[in-house]
C-alpha atoms as one frame of an Amber mdcrd trajectory, in Angstrom:
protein
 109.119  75.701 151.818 106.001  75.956 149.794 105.865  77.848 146.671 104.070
  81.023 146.426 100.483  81.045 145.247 100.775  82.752 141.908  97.957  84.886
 140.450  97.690  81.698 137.308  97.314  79.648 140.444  94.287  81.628 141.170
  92.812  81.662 137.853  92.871  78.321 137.762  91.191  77.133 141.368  88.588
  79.610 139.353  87.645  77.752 136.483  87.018  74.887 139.029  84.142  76.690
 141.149  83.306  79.801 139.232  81.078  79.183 135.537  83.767  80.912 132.769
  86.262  80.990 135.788  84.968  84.595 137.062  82.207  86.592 139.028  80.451
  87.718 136.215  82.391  91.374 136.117  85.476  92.297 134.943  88.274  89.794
 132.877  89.029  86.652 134.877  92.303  86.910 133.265  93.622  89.122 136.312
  93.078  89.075 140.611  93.436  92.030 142.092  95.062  91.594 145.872  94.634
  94.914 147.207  94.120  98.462 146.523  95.610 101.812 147.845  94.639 104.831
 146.631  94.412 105.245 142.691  96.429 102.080 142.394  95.122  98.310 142.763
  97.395  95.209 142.733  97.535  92.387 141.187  98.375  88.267 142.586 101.680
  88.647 141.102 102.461  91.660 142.595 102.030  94.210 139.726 101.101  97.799
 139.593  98.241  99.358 138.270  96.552 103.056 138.234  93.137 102.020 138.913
  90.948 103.870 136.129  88.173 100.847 137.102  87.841 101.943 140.563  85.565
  99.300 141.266  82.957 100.228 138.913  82.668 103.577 140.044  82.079 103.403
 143.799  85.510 104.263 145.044  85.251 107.996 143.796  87.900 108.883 146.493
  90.072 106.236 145.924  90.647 103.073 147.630  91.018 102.942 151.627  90.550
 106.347 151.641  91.363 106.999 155.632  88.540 108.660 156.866  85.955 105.872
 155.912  87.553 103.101 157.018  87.705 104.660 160.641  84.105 104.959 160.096
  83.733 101.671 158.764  85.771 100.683 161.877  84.142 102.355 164.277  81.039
 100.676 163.530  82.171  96.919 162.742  82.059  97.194 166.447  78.492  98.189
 167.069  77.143  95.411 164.352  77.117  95.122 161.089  73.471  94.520 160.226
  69.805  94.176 162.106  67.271  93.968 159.220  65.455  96.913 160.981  65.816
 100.694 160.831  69.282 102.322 162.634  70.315 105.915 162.582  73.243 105.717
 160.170  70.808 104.623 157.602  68.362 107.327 158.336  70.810 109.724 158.330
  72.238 108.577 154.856  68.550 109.050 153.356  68.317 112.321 154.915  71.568
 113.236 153.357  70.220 112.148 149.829  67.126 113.690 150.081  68.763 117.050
 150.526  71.021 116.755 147.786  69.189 115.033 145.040  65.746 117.494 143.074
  63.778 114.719 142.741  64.060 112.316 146.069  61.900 113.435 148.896  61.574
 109.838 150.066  63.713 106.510 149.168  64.077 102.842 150.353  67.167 101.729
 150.040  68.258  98.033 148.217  72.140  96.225 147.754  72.225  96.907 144.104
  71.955  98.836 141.674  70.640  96.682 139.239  67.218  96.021 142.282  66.716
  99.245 142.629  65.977  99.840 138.909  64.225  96.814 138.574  61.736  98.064
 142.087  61.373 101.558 140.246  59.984 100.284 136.884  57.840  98.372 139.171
  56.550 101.672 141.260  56.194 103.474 137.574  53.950 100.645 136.846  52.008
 100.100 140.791  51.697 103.989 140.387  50.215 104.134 136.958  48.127 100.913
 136.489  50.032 100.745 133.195  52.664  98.038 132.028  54.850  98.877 129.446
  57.912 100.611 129.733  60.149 102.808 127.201  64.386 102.399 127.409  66.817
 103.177 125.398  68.955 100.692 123.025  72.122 100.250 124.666  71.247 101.886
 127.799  72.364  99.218 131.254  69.915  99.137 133.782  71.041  95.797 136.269
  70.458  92.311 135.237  66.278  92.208 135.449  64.592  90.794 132.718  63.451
  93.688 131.447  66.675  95.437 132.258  68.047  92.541 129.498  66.344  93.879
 126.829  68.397  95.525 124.076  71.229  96.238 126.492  74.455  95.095 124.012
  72.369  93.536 121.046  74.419  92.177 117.914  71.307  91.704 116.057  69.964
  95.033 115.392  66.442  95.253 114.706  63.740  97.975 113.659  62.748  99.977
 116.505  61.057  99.496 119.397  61.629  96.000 119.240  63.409  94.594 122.222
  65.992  91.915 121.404  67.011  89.826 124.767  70.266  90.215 125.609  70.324
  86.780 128.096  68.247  83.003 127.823  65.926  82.546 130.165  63.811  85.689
 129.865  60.017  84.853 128.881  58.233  86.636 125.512  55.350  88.102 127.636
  58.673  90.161 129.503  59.707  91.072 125.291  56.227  92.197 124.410  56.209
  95.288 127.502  59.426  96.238 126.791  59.592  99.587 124.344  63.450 100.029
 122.939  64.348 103.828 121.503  67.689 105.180 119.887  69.029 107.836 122.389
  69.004 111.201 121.528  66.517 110.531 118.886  63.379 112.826 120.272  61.730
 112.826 117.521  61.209 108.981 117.212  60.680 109.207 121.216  57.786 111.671
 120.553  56.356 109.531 118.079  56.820 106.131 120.078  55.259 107.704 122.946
  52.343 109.590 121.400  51.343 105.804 119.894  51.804 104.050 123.024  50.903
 106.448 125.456  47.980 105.095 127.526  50.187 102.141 127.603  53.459 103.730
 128.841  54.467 103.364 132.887  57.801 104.544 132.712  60.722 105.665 130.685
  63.935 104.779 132.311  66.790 106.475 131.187  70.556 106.757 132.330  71.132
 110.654 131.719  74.543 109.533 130.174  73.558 106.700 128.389  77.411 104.471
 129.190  79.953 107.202 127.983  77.268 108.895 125.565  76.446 112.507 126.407
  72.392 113.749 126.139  71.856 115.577 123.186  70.941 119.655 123.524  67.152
 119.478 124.615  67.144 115.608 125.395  66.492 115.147 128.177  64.102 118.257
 128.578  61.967 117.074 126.204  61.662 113.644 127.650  60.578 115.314 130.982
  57.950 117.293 128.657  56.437 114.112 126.724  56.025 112.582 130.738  54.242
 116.053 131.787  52.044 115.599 129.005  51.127 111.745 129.270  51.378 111.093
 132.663  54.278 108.880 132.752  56.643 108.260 135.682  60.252 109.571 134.417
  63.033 107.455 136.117  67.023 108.840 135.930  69.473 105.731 136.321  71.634
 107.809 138.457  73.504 104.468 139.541  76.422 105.670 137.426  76.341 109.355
 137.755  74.623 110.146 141.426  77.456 112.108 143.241  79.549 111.794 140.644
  78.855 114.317 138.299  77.964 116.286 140.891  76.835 116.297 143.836  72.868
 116.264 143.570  73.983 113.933 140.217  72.961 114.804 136.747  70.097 116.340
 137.787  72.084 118.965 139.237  74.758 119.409 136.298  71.942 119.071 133.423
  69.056 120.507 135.134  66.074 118.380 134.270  64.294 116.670 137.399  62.819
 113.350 136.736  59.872 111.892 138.970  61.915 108.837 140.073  65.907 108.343
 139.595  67.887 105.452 141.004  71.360 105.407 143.042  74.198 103.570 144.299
  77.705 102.773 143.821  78.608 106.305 145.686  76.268 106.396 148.220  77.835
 103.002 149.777  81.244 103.659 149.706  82.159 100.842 148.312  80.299  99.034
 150.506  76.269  97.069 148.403  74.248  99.691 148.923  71.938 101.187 146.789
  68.034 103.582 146.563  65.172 104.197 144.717  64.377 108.149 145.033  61.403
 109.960 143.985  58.344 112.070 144.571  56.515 111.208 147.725  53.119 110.658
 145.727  55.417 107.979 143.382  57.133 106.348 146.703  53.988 105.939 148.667
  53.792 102.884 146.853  55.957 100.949 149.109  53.308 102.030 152.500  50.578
  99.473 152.077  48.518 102.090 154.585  48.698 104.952 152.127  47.794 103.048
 149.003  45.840  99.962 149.943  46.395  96.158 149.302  45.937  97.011 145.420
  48.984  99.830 145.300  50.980  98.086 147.288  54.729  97.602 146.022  56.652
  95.058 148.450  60.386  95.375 148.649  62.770  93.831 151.302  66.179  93.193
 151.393  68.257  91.225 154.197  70.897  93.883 153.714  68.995  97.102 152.623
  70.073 100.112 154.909  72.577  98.390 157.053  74.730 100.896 158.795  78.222
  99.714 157.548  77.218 100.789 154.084  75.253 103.829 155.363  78.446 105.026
 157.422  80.423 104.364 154.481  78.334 106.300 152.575  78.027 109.264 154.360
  81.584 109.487 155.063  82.497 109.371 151.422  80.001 112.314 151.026  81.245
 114.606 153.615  84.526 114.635 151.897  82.985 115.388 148.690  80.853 118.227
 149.818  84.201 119.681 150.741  84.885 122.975 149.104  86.756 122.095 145.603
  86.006 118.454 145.599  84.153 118.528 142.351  85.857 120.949 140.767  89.080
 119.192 141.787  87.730 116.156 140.013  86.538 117.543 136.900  89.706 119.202
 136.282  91.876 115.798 136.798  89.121 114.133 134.056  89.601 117.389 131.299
  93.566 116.744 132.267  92.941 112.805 131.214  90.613 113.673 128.412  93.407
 115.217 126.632  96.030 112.567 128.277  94.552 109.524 126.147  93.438 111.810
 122.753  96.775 113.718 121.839  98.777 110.819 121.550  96.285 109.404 119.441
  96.348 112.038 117.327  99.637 112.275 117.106 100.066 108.456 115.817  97.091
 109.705 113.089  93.926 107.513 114.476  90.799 108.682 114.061  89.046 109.039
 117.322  86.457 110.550 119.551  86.797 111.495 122.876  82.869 110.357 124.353
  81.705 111.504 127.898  82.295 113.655 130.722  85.338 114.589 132.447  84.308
 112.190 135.296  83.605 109.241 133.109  84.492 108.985 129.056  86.584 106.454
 126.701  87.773 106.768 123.305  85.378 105.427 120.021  87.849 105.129 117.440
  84.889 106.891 114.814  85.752 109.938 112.452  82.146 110.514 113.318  80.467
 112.052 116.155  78.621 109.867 118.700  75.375 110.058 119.549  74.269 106.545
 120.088  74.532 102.941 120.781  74.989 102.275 117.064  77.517 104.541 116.422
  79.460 103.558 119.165  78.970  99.702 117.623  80.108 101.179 114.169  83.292
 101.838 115.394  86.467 100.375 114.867  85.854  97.826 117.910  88.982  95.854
 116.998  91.659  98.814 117.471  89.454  99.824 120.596  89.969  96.105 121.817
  93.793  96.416 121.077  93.926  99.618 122.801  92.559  98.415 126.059  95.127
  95.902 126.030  98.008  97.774 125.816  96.684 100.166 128.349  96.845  97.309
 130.532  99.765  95.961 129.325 101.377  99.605 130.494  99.708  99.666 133.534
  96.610 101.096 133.328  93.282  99.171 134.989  90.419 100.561 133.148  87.027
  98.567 131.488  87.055  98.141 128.093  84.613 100.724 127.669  84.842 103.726
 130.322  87.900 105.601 131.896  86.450 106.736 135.830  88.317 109.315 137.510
  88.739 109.574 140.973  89.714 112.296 143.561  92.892 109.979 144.941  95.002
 110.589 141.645  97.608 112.434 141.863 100.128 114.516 139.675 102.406 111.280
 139.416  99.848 109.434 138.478  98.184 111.329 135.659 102.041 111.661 134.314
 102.208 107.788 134.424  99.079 107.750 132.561  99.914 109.861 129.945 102.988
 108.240 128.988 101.092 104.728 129.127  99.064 106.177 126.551 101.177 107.257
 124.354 103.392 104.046 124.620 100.504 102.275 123.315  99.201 104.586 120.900
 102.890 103.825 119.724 101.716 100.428 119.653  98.766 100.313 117.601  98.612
  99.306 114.005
């Protein structure tokens, strides 16, 4: 009888075909078989409470039964055409209603395109080239996406720092990097740049790190006043935060914002949104040879995803859904800081109830600096012994999701505190 394939079997078969033995993602140290629910499994057969959830995109937890009969229902029907179908129109439809600022979108597979095609439209719609983000703020893999996304090497602002080889100076020298939450130096930045400036892309929670009172308003102000296209990385927080996104829950409309994740149900899928003026960009007969943007994608739209999609958001316009979810994350907030208290560590508690982690900082957070100030060794232990106690998280975020349950938040909480025990 052969012996069972063990999940060190796996890991090593990696290292063979996969460069640092992994996709890229999350720890190659661990293969996840399956997931149910708010739990995943691992090769070896061991339990987690899924606080990873895939990134983000499984908001209602994993298999969740009504999407997979829709996913089912269309496997049968075909999977993808590389032309327009219903389910996808629908989906944009859907989107359009719920989001301020989308009153057209194309859609793309990931998140990371569809920020890179809407600095792109900020700069087909202005004639300009340079674009303003924030130090620490993740916008996909494009070059100028890498540009002071996790830098060690901190330098004097708005120098961009690459974060990845291969990414030409002439990519460096449009780039524009700001501290979040700093309006002031925005102001100034922009107000010296600003016949220059295309875009400012910003992710209205920059990773865990709330906007600052006034933030984000006065971003949308210093746009008004120069002309610049603003772009919202919803990726992260479209129809999670709430339903039309942070737009919704923080009231500022931006001319452009980004999605995905959600709006695929776990299935690549993801949009650029905006202004109809702004997305004409991508209609070669509205804006000429000159203005015209070209995007394709072999997969963009294809009705698995879109079914998926709008599945996963009829359940969560269900009366409660949000409020459901936002009470679970308060309920967790306080799960992973009292024991840390407790123990005596010093600690923040950054975010929203739907997405946050602890920064082990006396200090308040504000930025990506303060977060790197922190006591990044103790966070690093902490992660592991979350893990070690069954808890699947990234080391950086904790994302809720509507399939936890009472058991599973109890679970959770003694996790923590077993390895807040277990901290030096």
């Amino acid at each position: 009888m052969d012996a069972p394939i063990t999940q060190q079997d796996w890991i090593d078969r990696a290292q063979h075909v996969l460069p640092a033995g992994g996709f890229g993602n999350f720890d190659p140290g661990i293969v996840i078989r399956e997931g149910r629910g708010a739990r995943v499994w691992d090769e070896d057969g061991r339990e987690y409470i899924d606080y990873l959830i895939g990134s983000g995109p499984m908001l209602l937890g994993h298999g969740h039964p009504e999407v997979l009969e829709a996913v089912q229902e269309q496997l049968g029907k075909g999977m993808t055409f590389f032309a327009n179908n219903a389910r996808g129109i629908e989906l944009a439809e859907e989107i359009c209603r719920a989001v301020a600022c989308a009153e057209q979108l194309r859609y793309v597979s990931s998140g990371g395109e569809a920020d890179m095609y809407a600095m792109r439209l900020a700069r087909a719609f202005t004639g300009r080239d340079k674009i303003l983000k924030f130090e620490g703020g993740y916008h996909g893999m494009s070059a100028e996406a890498q540009m002071s996304l996790a830098p060690t090497r901190l330098v004097n602002f708005p120098l961009a720092v690459p974060d990845s080889a291969g990414i030409p100076q002439s990519v460096r020298d449009e780039m524009l990097v700001a501290p979040f939450n700093d309006i002031d130096f925005a102001r100034q930045l922009i107000a010296e740049h600003a016949g220059e400036i295309a875009g400012i892309i910003v992710e209205p929670l920059q990773r865990i790190v709330p906007p600052a009172p006034g933030f984000l308003e006065a971003l949308r102000e210093e746009c008004n006043k120069h002309g610049i296209v603003l772009i919202f990385d919803e990726i992260v927080t479209g129809f999670r935060f709430a339903y039309g996104g942070a737009q919704e829950l923080y009231g500022v409309v931006p001319d452009v914002c980004t999605l995905g994740k959600i709006i695929g149900g776990g299935f690549p899928l993801a949009a650029i949104a905006g202004r109809a003026d702004i997305m004409a960009h991508f209609d070669k007969a509205k804006v000429g040879e000159d203005g015209f943007l070209m995007q394709l994608g072999t997969l963009s739209g294809n009705p698995v995803a879109a079914v998926a999609g709008l599945k996963t958001m009829e359940v969560l316009r269900r009366p409660g859904s949000y409020e459901r979810l936002r009470a679970t994350g308060e309920t967790l907030m306080a799960a992973f800081s009292e024991p840390l208290t407790e123990a005596g560590f010093d600690h923040q508690v950054v975010g929203d109830p739907t997405l946050f982690d602890i920064v082990f900082t006396p200090d308040p957070v504000k930025d990506y600096r303060d977060v790197l100030k922190s006591d990044q060794g103790r966070h690093a232990r902490f992660n592991t012994l979350l893990r070690d106690n069954g808890l699947f998280k990234l080391p950086g975020k904790v994302y809720p999701c509507l399939a936890l349950t009472a058991e599973d938040i109890e679970e959770t909480a003694e996790a923590v505190r077993k390895a807040a025990q277990g901290l030096d």
